[in-house]
N, C-alpha and C positions, 0 to 999 in steps of 0.2 A: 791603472789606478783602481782602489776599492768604490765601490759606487756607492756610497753608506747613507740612510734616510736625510730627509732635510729637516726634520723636526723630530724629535724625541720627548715623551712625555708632555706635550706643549710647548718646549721651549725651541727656538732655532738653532740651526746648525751655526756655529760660528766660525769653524776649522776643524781641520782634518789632518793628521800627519799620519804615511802610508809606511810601512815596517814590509822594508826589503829582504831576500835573503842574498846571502852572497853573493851572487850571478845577479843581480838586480831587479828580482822576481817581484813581485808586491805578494803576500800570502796575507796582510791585513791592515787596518788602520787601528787610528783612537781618535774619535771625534769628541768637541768641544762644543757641548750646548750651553747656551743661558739667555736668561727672560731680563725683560726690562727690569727688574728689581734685583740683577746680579746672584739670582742664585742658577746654579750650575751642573750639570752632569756632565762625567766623563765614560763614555764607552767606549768600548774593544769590539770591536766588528773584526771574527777571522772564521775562518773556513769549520763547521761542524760535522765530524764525522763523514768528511770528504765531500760535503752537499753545501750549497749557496752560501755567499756571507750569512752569518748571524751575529747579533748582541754575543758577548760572553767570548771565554777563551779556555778550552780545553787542552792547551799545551801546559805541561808539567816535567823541566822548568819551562819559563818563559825566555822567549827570546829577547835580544835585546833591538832597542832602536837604534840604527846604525847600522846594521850587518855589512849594507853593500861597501859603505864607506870604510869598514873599518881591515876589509878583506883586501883595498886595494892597498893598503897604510904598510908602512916599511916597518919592519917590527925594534927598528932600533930608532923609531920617531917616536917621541911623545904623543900621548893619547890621552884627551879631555875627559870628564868622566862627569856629568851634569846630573840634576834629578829634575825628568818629566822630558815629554816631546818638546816642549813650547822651548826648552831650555837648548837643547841640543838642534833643535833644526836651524836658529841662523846662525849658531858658530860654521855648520855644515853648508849651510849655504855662501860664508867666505872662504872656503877654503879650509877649513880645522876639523878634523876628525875626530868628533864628539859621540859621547854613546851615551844613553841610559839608560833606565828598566822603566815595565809597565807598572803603573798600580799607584804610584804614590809612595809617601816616605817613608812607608812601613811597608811595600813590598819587596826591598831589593834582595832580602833573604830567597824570594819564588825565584829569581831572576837565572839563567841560566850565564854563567860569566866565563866558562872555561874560552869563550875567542879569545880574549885577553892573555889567556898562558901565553908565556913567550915574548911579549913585548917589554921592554928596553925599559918604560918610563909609562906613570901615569899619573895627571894632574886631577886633584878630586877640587871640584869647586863647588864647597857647601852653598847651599841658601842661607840669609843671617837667620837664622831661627834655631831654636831647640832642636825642632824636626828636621831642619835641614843637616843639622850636626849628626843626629840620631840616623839621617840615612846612607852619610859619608861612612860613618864610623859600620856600619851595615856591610857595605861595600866596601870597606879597606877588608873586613872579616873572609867575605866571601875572596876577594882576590889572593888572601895570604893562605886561604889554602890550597890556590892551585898548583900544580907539579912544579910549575916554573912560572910565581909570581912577579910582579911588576915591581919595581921602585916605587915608593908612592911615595907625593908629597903634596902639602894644604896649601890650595889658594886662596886666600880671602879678598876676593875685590873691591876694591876700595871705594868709597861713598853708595855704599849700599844702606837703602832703609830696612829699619825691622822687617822682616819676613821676605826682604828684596834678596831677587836672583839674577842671572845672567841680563835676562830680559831688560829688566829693572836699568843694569851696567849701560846695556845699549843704548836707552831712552834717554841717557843720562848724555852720552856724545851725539846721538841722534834726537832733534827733538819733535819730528814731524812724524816720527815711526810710530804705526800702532803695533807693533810686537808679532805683527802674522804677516804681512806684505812682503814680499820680496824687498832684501837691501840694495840699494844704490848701486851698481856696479863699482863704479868711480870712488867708494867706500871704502872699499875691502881692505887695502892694505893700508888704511888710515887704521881700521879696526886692527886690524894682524898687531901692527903697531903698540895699540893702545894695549892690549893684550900681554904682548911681550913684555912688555913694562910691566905690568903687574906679574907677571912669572916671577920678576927680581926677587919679590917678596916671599916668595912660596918657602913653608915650614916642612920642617918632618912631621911626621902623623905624631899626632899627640898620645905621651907614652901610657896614656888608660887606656890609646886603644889599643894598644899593644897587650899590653897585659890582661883585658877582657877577651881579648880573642883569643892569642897566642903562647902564653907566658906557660913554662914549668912544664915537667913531662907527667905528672898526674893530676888528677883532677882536683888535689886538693889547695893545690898552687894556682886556676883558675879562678878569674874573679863572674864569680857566679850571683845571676839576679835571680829573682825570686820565680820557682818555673810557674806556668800556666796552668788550668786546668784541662786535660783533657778527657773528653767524656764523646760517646757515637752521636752523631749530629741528627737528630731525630726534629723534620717540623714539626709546627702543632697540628693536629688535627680538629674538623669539629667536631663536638659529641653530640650524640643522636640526642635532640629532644623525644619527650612521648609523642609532642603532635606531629613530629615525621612518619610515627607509625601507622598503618591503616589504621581507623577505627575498630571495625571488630576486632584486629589483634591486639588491640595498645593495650589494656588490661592485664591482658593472659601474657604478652613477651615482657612487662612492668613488672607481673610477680614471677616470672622467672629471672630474669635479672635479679630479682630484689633477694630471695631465698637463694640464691647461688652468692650472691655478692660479685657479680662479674657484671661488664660492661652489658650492654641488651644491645650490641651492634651483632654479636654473633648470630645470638637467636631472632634478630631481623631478620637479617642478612640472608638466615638461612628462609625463613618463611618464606620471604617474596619469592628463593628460588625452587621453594617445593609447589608454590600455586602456581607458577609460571610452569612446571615441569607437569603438575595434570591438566592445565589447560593444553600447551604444549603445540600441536598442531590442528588442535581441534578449530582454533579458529584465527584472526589474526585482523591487524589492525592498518589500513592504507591511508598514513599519515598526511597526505596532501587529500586537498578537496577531491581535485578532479584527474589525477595522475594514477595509477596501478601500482606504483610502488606501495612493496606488502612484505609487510614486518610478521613473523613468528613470535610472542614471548618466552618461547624459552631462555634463560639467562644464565650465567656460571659465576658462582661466587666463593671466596675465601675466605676463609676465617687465620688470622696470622698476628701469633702473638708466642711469647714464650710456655713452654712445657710444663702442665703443672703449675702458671703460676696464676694464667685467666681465666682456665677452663673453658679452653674454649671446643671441648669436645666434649664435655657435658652438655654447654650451650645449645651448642650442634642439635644433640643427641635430641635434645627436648621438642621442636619440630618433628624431627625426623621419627619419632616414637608416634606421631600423629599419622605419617605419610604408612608406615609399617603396619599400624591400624588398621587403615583403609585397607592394604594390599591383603593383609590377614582377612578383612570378613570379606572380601572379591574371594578369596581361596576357599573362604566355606562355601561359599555359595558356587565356586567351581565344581567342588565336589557333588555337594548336592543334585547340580545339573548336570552331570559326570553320567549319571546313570542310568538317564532319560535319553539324553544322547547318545551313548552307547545301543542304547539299545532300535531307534531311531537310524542307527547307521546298519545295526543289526539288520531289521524288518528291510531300510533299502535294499541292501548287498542278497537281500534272498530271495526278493520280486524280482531285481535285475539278473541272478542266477535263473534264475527258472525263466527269463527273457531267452536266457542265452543258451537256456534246456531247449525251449520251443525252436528256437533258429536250428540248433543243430540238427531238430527234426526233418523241419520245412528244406532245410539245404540239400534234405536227401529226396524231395518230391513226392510225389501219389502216382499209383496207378503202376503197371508194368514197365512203360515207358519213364518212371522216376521224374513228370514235370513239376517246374517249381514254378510254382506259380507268384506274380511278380507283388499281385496285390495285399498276400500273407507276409512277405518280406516288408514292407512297407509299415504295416500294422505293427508288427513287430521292430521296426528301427524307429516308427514314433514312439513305441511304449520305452524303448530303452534309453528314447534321449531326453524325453520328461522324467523317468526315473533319476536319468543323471542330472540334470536340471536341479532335482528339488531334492539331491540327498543334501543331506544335514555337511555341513565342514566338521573336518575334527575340531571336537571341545578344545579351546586354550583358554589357557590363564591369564586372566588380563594383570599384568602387573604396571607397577609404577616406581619401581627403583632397581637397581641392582650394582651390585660390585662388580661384573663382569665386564671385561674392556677389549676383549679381543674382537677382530674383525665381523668372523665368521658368525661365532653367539650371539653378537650383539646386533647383527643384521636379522639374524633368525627371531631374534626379542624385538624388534622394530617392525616388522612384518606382523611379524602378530597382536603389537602393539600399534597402532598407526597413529596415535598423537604423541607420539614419543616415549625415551624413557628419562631418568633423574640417576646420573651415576653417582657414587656416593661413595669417598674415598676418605676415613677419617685420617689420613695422612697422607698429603698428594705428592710428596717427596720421592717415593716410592715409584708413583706411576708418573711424572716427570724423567724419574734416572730411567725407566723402561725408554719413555719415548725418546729418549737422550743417544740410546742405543741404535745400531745399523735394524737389530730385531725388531725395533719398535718403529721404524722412521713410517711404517705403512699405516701402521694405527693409528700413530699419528696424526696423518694429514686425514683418515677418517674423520677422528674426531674434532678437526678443524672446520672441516666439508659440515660434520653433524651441526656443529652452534648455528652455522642458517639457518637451520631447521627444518627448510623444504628443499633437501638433495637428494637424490635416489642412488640407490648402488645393486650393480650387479655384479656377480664372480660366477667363473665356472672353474672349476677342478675333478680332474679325473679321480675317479675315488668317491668324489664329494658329492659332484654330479652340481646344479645349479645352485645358484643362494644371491637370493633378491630381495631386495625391500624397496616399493614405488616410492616412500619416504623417510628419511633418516633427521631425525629430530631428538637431539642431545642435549640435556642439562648437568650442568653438573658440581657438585657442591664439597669441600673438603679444607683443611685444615694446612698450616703451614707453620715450619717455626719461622722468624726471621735471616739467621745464619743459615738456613738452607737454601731460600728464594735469594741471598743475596747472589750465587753464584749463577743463577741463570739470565738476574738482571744483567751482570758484566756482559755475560755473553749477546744477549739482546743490545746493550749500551757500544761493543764491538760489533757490532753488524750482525751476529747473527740470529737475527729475529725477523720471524714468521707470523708474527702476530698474538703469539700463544697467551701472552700474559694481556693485553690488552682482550683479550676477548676474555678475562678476568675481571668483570666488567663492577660485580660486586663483592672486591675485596679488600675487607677492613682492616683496619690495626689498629684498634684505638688506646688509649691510655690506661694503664695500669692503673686500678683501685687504690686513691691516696691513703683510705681506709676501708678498714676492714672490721664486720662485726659478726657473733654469732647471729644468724637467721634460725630460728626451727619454728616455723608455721605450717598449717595446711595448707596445703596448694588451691588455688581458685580453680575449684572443677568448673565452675559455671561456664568461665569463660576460655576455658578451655574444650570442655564441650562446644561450645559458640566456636571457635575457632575448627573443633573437627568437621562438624556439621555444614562448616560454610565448603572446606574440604570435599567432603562427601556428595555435596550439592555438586559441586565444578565439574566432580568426574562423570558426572552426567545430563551435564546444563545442555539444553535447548540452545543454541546462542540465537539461531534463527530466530524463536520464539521470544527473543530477550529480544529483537532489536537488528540484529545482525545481516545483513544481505549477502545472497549466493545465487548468481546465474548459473546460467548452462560453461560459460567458458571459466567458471568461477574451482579452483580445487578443493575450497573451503569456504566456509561462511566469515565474513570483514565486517568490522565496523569503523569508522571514522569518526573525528571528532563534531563535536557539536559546531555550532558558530561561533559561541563563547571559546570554546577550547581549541579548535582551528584558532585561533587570533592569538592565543597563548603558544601555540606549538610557531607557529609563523616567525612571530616574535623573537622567540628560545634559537629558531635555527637560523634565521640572518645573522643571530649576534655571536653565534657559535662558530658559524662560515667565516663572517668579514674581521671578527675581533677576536674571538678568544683563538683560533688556530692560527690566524694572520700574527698575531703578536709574541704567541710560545715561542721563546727560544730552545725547550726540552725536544730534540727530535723524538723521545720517547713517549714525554707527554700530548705530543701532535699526533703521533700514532694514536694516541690512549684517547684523544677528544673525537678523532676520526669513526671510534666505534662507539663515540655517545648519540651519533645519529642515528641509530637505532633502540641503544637504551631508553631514553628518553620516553618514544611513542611503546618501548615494552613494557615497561614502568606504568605508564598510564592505562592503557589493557589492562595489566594486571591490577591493577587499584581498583579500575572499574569495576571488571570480573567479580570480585569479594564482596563490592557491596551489592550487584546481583546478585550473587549467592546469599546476601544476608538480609535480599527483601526489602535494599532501600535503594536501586535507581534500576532503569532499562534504555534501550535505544543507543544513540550514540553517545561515544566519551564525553563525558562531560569536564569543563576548563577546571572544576573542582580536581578531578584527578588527574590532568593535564597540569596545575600547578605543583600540585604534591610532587609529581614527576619532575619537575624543572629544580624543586628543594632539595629532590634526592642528587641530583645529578652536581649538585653543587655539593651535597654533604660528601659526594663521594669521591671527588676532585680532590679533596682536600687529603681524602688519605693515599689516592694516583701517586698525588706530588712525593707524601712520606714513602710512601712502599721506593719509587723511583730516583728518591734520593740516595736511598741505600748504593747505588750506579755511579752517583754524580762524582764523589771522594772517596774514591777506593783509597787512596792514599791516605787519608786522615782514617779511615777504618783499620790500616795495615798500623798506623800508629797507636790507634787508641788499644791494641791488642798488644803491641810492641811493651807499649805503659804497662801493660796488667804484669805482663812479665818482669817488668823490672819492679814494681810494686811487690809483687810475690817473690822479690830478693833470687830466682833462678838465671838474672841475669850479672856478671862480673864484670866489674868495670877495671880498666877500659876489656871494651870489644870488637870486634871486628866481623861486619855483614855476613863473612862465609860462616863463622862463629852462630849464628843466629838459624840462617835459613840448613846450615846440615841438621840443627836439629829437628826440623819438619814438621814446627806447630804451624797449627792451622789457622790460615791468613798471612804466613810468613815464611812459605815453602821454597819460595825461589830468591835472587839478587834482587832484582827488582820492586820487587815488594818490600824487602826489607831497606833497602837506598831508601825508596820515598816513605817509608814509616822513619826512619832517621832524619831524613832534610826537616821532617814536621817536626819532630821530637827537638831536633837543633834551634829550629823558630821560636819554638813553645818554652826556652832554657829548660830542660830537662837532659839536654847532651851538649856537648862540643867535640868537635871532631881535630884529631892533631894528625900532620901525617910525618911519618918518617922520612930521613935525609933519604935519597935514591941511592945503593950502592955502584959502586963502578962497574960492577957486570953484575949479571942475572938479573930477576924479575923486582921490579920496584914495592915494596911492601905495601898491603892494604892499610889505610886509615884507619886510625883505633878512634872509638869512642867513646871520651871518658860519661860519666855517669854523675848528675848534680848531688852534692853528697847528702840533699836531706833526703835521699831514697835508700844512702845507704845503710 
């Protein structure tokens, strides 16, 4: 049996009915909640992506209720065909081999119904209602198209009330049944009985639904409803208020937004991850009072939206012309100091030569006898090892971003960067399909190693000789379209994912500008300077001196929250642990809240940091940027959910694509799947994609599907698909 909760959204469990497979496997339920006031949920508890029961159902089609019973059933017996559990479980519990689909009276189109080919005879017994007509006539559809449909014929049972079903039938000869108990034994064949009696009555399928489903061999002889709209299933997301912004930026990312006419989620986005990328491993923040767990801010974030239409690499750009800034006047001033040290390395290498003039002297000894006397050596290996002691390092370049990705470089740029670097990919599409590759699978998990922030790596290679960095600390910032990232979510949503997109921690999509106006103002230097300045400050803040503590066992200098913001951060992670993970049904988005236990306290560092830099707090985090953190982490959920749905309905994606084609007239009605997928547009390359862009396209009336009689030998023809004619 499924173990399924006992309460759902407040209400109690009232029943449970368990969906066997053939062999009499359980693989799920559908439990019945409802509260004193009769209102009600119905959920599907079945297996997600091979892991524990969950809410929801990811089989596409769906199975039917019934499998075990209907697999033992002689296929020249009649077969009941009810709508809902509640309906079908006591005909099955006397003995009648009843089946129906999940979902309700508008789902039996999902419903997977091919068990049924082959059987002799099929009793459909409507509900008295509209809907219950609307689901019979569903299910007469779906059976008449299988290879070798059923007989079918309408039961109406008699003294049924308005919207009365089976159930209803029972309570009518039984009057002590509440509709879930187990019947009577001594029952059964009084009911078989009462049953059969009404069989006498049973009709042909009523001939509208013949000719709605079936009728005529083109489409223009179909009697066709009005189709649906189909459009990609995008939730909402929230939009960035200003006061989610730091303060010192809200001004400066307001007039960027405002003069571009684009969203101001990109040029957030990108800020928090260019200040997090100079603080980087300088310092770090150990979220619990009295625990060692120690968070790095560095963070990775996305900007994902369509080409050209959000700019979102202008956006980008605007930031990132600040970080470029920085790294440009560090490089004059490399230079400048270029020349001091050189020469500094000069003076050493020529007092330690002339050490090693003197040694080869003394090695040869005094006097006839050549003695080397022990106390000259001595004097001599102290002058050569404080020489080496206090020569100068070679001069490097302190930088703070680069496009390089490979192992080697970027080990050699971490070493001589040690709070990290900020990679910067105005299109991650590119370095995705790398690491996608056998070439890249090593850079890969580098760059996975690097988002900790404090991992080290060593390599030796002959040729190469060593290449080490005690710290590896990665940020990294870049652009996406939509249709590119959908492809990797599949693969993640199919198992195979590594985390990559979840440690995507701040990546946006937010809504396309309903309007649009010319902008041409000057830009706010002011507070743009404000913004560099605070910049500039970071990449050489004191943290110690700000607040921050570092023992002798300590790698860096920490701060922690105040008491005010410990009691915010406390808060945020009970209800993150017990409720928001504990209740996701998305195993994607469980992954994706898994790595907010870190964001959260990197967010808040980073908020802090800016207003140290901008002269207005010190010491420990204070609950002020400890909440800001908690708003972010909620604004940013919202677009986890959107980016992640792109995964949920690849099938309603393969149709909304399917539609554009037949809208652009390149598709000829009727059709046929192989017809579709040879020609190799994209989203609609193989069978499979194109079957379930047609099941939906058939739901939505935009298709009907007819199939050809089976000839006497060779292969059975594919189903054509006519085409609704207001497309044509």
């Amino acid at each position: 049996m499924v173990d399924v909760p006992q309460s759902y959204h407040g209400k109690p469990l009232i029943h449970a009915w368990t969906y066997c497979a053939t062999d009499g496997a359980p693989f799920g339920a559908v439990a019945r909640y409802q509260d004193g006031d009769g209102k009600k949920d119905i959920v599907p508890f079945f297996k997600r992506n091979g892991t524990t029961w969950a809410a929801g159902i990811e089989l596409n089609p769906r199975p039917l209720f019934g499998l075990d019973k209907l697999a033992a059933h002689p296929k020249d017996k009649a077969v009941f065909i009810v709508e809902g559990e509640k309906s079908a479980a006591p005909l099955q519990s006397i003995g009648i081999t009843a089946v129906s689909s999940l979902g309700g009276s508008q789902a039996a189109k999902q419903a997977d119904w091919t068990p049924l080919s082959g059987y002799k005879l099929a009793y459909l017994l409507p509900d008295a209602d509209e809907p219950g007509e609307h689901y019979m006539q569903d299910v007469y559809r779906a059976l008449s198209a299988l290879e070798s449909p059923p007989l079918c014929k309408v039961v109406v049972l008699s003294g049924l009330p308005v919207a009365g079903d089976v159930v209803d039938w029972i309570q009518s000869l039984i009057n002590d049944w509440d509709g879930y108990a187990p019947i009577n034994e001594a029952l059964h064949e009084a009911l078989r009985e009462e049953l059969r009696a009404e069989l006498k009555n049973a009709e042909p399928v009523p001939s509208d639904w013949t000719l709605a489903g079936l009728a005529g061999s083109c489409s223009s002889v179909f009697e066709w409803e009005k189709p649906n709209k189909i459009e990609t299933k995008t939730p909402p997301v929230q939009a960035l208020p200003p006061e989610l912004m730091p303060e010192p930026f809200r001004h400066w990312l307001a007039d960027v937004s405002h003069r571009m006419q684009t969203p101001p989620d990109f040029a957030a986005i990108s800020s928090i991850v260019i200040v997090g990328s100079i603080i980087g491993a300088g310092c770090s923040i150990k979220p619990k009072k009295l625990d060692d767990w120690e968070i790095i801010p560095n963070v990775w974030g996305a900007a994902i939206g369509r080409p050209s239409v959000v700019l979102k690499s202008p956006s980008m750009k605007e930031p990132m012309n600040l970080l470029e800034r920085l790294q440009a006047e560090y490089g004059e001033k490399f230079e400048q100091d270029k020349a001091g040290a050189e020469f500094d390395s000069l003076a050493n290498k020529a007092m330690i030569d002339d050490v090693k003039g003197q040694l080869s002297k003394a090695a040869k000894g005094k006097g006839k006898d050549g003695v080397v006397k022990g106390d000259d050596l001595q004097k001599l290996k102290a002058d050569y090892m404080e020489l080496s002691e206090n020569a100068e390092p070679e001069a490097t370049r302190r930088l703070f971003k680069t496009n390089e990705t490979s192992v080697q470089s970027m080990t050699v740029l971490q070493n001589q960067n040690p709070r990290g670097l900020l990679t910067f990919r105005d299109e991650l599409t590119a370095l995705l399909v790398k690491w996608d590759s056998e070439q890249g699978a090593d850079e890969r998990a580098y760059f996975l190693e690097g988002w900790n922030g404090n991992g080290s790596y060593t390599d030796f290679k002959i040729g190469r000789g060593l290449t080490e960095a005690p710290n590896i600390c990665i940020s990294l910032l870049g652009g996406i379209q939509p249709d590119k990232l959908r492809r990797y979510l599949y693969q993640a949503q199919n198992g195979a994912n590594d985390g990559l997109m979840q440690r995507l921690q701040l990546a946006v999509w937010p809504d396309e500008p309903e309007r649009w106006q010319l902008i041409d103002t000057v830009p706010n230097k002011a507070e743009k300077r404000r913004a560099f300045d605070i910049m500039k400050a970071l990449a050489e803040l004191d943290f110690i001196g700000c607040g921050a503590v570092q023992s002798e066992y300590d790698d860096r200098p920490y701060f922690r929250f105040d008491d005010a913001g410990q009691a915010v951060f406390n808060e945020w992670l009970t209800a993150l642990q017990t409720v928001k993970i504990q209740q996701e049904s998305n195993p994607l988005m469980v992954e994706h809240f898994g790595k907010f236990r870190s964001l959260m306290p990197s967010l808040a560092l980073i908020f802090h940091c800016i207003d140290i830099a901008d002269g207005k707090a010190r010491g420990n985090v204070s609950a002020q940027a400890a909440m800001l953190a908690v708003e972010w982490c909620d604004y940013l959920e919202s677009h986890a959910r959107r980016i992640y749905a792109m995964a949920e309905s690849p099938e309603h994606e393969a149709a909304v694509r399917l539609a554009d084609k037949i809208k652009a007239g390149v598709v000829s009605s009727p059709f046929t799947t192989k017809a579709i997928y040879d020609k190799g547009w994209h989203g609609l390359k193989d069978k499979e994609e194109v079957e379930a862009a047609c099941s939906v396209l058939i739901e939505e009336n935009w298709l009907m599907m007819q199939r050809k009689p089976k000839p006497p030998t060779g292969r059975p023809p594919l189903p054509e698909y006519y085409i609704n004619p207001v497309f044509l």
